[in-house]
Structures are given as structure tokens and as C-alpha cells.
C-alpha positions, 0 to 999 in steps of 0.5 A: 232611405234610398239606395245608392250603387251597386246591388248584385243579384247572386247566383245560387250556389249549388253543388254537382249534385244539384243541392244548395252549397250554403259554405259557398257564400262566405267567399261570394259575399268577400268578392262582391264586398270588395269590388264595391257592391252595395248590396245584394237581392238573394234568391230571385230570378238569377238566383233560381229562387222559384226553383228552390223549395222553402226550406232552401231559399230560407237556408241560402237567406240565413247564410247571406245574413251571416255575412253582415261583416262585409257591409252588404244590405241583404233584400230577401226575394220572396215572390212565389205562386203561394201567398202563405209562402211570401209571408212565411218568407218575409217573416223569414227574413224580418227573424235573420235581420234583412235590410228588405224584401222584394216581392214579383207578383205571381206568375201562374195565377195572374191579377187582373186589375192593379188594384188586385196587384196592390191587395196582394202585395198589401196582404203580404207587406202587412205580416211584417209592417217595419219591414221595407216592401219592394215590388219587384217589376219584370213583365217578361217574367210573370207577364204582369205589365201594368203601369208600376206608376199606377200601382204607386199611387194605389198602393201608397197609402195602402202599403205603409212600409212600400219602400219602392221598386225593383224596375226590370223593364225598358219602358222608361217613362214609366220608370221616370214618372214612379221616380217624380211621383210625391217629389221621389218618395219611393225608391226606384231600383234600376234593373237593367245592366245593358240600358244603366246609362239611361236609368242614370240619365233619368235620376237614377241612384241605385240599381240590382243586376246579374252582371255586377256579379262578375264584372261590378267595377265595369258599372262603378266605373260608369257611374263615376264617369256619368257622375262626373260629366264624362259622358264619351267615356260613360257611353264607352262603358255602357257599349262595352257591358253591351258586348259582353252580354252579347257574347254571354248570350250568344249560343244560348237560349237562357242568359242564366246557366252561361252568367253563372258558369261565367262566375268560375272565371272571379274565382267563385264556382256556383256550380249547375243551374236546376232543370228546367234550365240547362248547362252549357257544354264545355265548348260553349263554355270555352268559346264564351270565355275566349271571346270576352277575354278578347273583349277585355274581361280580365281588365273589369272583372271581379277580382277574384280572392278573398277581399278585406271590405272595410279596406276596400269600400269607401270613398278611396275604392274608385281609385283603387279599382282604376289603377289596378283593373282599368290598366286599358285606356277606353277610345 
């Protein structure tokens, strides 16, 4: 089945001391259920997963299942430069219940062919063989920029349990052809949150991003509004997630240490970044959040609190969000 809405891709709690704060996620999950999110792609690049040993990435996956009560399908990220680690990870996450793993591909020791890519990927999906196998797509990572429609032609047979895609790159052709490819058989999960309106106006159904985390009704509401053909409003939208992410990379080298500070203002403190990456400073912190309150942030953030999921999700929740978030009327 493929996936429709909202998949956030979580930051990775951490305490001052820089070690993982597990008790964290309880709240994060609540947050991300009630604001309408779907699902949620633990421990891979926003989530600091090649940052984190084994044991940790096992731990924060284990806390995120222990959240089933919000309703959210938990994809485990299990790419590492270790291939025994991937299978260890995705055996993992068949144990705690995972609705899904997702796998990038290495990003020290490279395939050369796609054909490698796809034996690679084979020789993990095939520890757990119910288990749906995303490949996670991101060439301005791992440096691998093979055609993804290629590698599904390849790996189609190959791979019996190849759910799809995380697709988190801009060629979109290549992202429309995967999409066609056998009528839609595979599952194309839209990775970009500045270009959502195109990966929509290209049949897309599902996406995973870092800033649904902390401004999701801002992109529900975008779809909805694509949805139902209004698409001034829609682009308006689209322009205004732009801003935002403008501001939050502006003054940094990294978009993740300013994202994760920026989590503080929905209410969830996710703490510091681990080295290589670097906090931001105080002044940056407060420039950022002066400048996206002036660009309306409180009017499509996260609300911040604990959130009844079963309350909020479902068909009402659009309409829900409009009348208490969406108080400013868009030109």
C-alpha cells in the first residue's frame, strides 16, 4: 500500500550532555500526531542516525515504537557504511513491529554500477523478506546519482519486498518516470519540502520532510489546497514554506543544528546537534526566530502541548487546523 500525506523526518533528542534522551519522544510523537502527520522516518539525516552508534539508533527506534497509540507508521533508517550493521538494524526493526525500513546507500565506499547498488540493497532486504524496503535516494549525501528508474527496473524482481522510494533530489523526470514505471507499483516518497507543489503536480501522495516537524499544518494545508484546485493558494503556500527555510538557512552553514534549535519554539526541546555539526549561537537563534515570526510562524506551526491523536486525525482535522492556525488570510 502506498503512503499518503505527511511523514516527518524527527530530530534525534538529545540531552546537554550530548547523550540520546529517549523520554523525549513521548511528547515529540503527541506533537506530530495531532498536527496531522502520518508517519514519521526515524534516525536518517535529520535524525543524526550516522551519528549515532547501534546501540542508540536501536534505542531512539524502540522509544518511537512504544508510541503505536498516536497512530503513526514508524520507517526505521537503516543505512550505514556497515553492511552487517544494515541487517542487524532492519532485523531490529522487524522485532519492535516497524511498519518499514528505509536504506541510503553507502556513502564512504561507493557502488560503481547500479547493478551493485541493487545487490547491496538485495543482500539486506533479504535478512527480513516481509519487511517493506525503501531505498532512500539523496545524492547530495552519499554521492550516488544513478537513475532511481533504472535501479527499479533492476531491482524489481530482485528485491521482492522494494516498497519504493524516499526520492530526495530535484531531478524530477526521473522521479515521474519511477512513478509510471509497471502502472505505479512502487512507492515514491516525495523528499523535498521547498518543491512539495511539484512532486504534487506530478502524482505525488506521500512525502517525508524535516520541516513538517515543526510547521506540518503549513504543507497539509497545501495539499489540500492542490487537492481541491486552488492553486494561487497552493503556490502561496509553497512560497511561504520557501521563506521560512530561507531564513532558517540563512547565517548557517548546515540547515540541521538551526531546524532542530527551531523545535524549542513547538514546544519540544530536542537539544544539541553532535559534532561534526555545530550549534547555533544565542544571537543566531534569536535572529532566526525574530525573523520567521515576522514571516508569520505562530500562524503554521506545530501547536505545541499534549494532543489527543485520535481526536485530532481524520477526516475533520483540516478544518480543525484552518480555524484555529490559519487566522491570517494568504494574498
Amino acid at each position: 500500500m502506498h503512503i499518503e500525506g505527511l511523514i516527518a523526518a524527527p530530530f534525534t533528542p538529545l540531552k546537554p550532555d550530548g547523550s540520546i534522551h529517549p523520554e523525549a519522544i513521548c511528547s515529540y510523537a503527541e506533537l506530530l500526531a495531532g498536527n496531522g502527520v502520518e508517519g514519521v522516518f526515524i534516525c536518517g539525516t535529520t535524525g543524526e542516525g550516522m551519528s549515532l552508534t547501534l546501540k542508540e539508533r536501536m534505542q531512539v527506534a524502540e522509544a518511537w515504537s512504544r508510541q503505536s497509540r498516536c497512530g503513526l507508521k514508524l520507517i526505521v533508517h537503516i543505512g550505514d557504511t556497515s553492511l552487517q550493521t544494515s541487517k542487524s538494524l532492519m532485523l531490529h526493526a522487524e522485532e519492535i513491529g516497524a511498519y518499514a525500513v528505509g536504506m541510503i546507500g553507502p556513502c564512504h565506499f561507493k557502488p560503481e554500477t547500479v547493478d551493485v547498488l541493487v545487490e547491496y540493497c538485495r543482500d539486506v532486504a533479504a535478512v527480513s523478506p516481509k519487511m517493506p524496503f525503501y531505498y532512500y535516494h539523496m545524492p547530495s549525501i552519499n554521492g550516488i546519482d544513478f537513475s532511481m528508474r533504472t535501479f527499479l527496473e533492476k531491482a524489481a524482481d530482485t528485491i521482492p519486498n522494494l516498497a519504493g522510494i524516499k526520492y530526495t533530489y530535484e531531478d524530477l523526470m526521473d522521479f515521474h518516470l519511477c512513478q509510471a514505471l509497471e502502472g505505479g507499483r512502487f512507492d515514491m516518497l516525495f523528499g523535498r519540502d521547498e518543491l512539495l507543489l511539484c512532486g504534487l503536480a506530478l502524482g505525488a501522495k506521500g512525502a517525508v520532510g524535516s520541516t513538517y516537524n515543526f510547521a506540518a499544518p503549513l504543507y497539509t494545508r497545501l495539499m489540500d489546497e492542490f487537492h481541491l484546485g486552488r492553486l494561487e493558494k497552493a503556490r502561496a503556500l509553497q512560497r511561504q514554506s520557501m521563506e521560512m527555510i530561507k531564513i532558517i538557512l540563512s547565517g548557517s552553514s548546515s540547515f540541521l543544528p538551526a531546524a532542530k534549535a527551531l523545535m524549542k519554539q513547538v514546544g519540544i526541546d530536542c537539544g544539541p546537534v553532535r559534532l561534526p555539526l555545530t550549534n547555533l549561537t544565542e544571537a543566531r537563534y534569536r535572529s532566526m526566530i525574530s525573523r520567521l515570526e515576522e514571516a508569520g510562524f505562530s500562524t503554521f506551526c506545530n501547536r505545541p502541548g499534549k494532543i489527543d491523536a485520535k481526536k485530532t486525525k481524520g477526516p475533520h482535522l483540516m478544518e480543525k487546523l484552518k480555524s484555529e492556525l490559519f487566522l491570517k488570510d494568504l494574498k
